[in-house]
N, C-alpha and C positions, 0 to 999 in steps of 0.2 A: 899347593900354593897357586895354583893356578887361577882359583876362586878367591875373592874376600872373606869371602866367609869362614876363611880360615886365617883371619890374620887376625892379630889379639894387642890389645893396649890397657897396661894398668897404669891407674890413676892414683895419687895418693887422695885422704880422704880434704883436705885442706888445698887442693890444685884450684889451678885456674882455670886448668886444662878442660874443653869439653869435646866428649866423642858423641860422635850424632850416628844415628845407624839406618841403612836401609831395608824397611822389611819385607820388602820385594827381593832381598838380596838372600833371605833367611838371618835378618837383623844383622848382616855381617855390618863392618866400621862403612861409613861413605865418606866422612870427614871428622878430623881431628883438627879444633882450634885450638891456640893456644896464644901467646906474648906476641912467640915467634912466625904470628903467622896463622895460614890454614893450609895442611894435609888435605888432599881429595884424593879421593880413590873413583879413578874414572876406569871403567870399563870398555876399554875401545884398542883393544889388541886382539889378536884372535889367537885361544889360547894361554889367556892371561891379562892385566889388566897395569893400568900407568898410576904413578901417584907425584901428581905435581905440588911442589911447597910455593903457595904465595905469599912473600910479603905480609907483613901487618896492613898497609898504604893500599893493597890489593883488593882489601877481606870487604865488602860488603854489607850490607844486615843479610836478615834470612827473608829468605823468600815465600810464598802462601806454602811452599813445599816443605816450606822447617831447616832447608837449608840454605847456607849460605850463599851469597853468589859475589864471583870475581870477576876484575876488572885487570885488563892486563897479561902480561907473561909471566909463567914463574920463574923464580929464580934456581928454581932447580926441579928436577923429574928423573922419574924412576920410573923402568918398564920393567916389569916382572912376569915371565911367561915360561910354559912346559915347553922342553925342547931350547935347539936355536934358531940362527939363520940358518947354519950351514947344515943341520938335522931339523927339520923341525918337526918331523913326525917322534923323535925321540923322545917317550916319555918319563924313563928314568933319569934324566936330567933336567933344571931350569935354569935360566938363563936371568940376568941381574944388569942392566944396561943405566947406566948415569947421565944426566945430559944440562952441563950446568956452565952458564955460559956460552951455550950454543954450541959445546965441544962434547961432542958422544964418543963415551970410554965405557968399558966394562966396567966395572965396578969388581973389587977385590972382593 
């Protein structure tokens, strides 16, 4: 989990939904739009990578790059990395951090 390119999204065939991929990433997901908004999978942990949810009011067009681009804060994020704080060389473990409303909890 430590990469994208291991993280997976199915779509039904009649969705709204659309996943855009980066193939610099090895096609892993970069962003998932949808109703609800847009999923980015931003890579800026070390170790692991963040996935912020923006808004619909947030979501932009796409940019020369094919993706999207946002305006604003999300309203919620997810850091997703091998190891923790308190280990973080530990790589039998990851670690699942929520940060929604400004209040950073672990996530069950």
């Amino acid at each position: 989990m430590a990469h994208p390119d291991l993280l997976r999204y199915a779509t039904q065939p009649d969705s709204d939904v659309e996943v855009l991929r980066e193939p610099n990433w090895n096609d892993a997901i970069r962003q998932i739009r949808g109703s609800d908004g847009l999923l980015q999978v931003a890579l800026q942990v070390l170790r692991g990578y963040n996935l912020p949810h923006y808004p619909p009011d947030a979501v932009g067009g796409k940019a020369e790059d094919g993706f999207y681009r946002t305006t604003g804060q999300p309203y919620a994020s997810w850091t997703i990395r091998i190891g923790s704080e308190a280990v973080p060389d530990d790589a039998g473990n990851f670690e699942v951090r929520e940060l929604a409303g400004g209040i950073a909890a672990d996530a069950p």
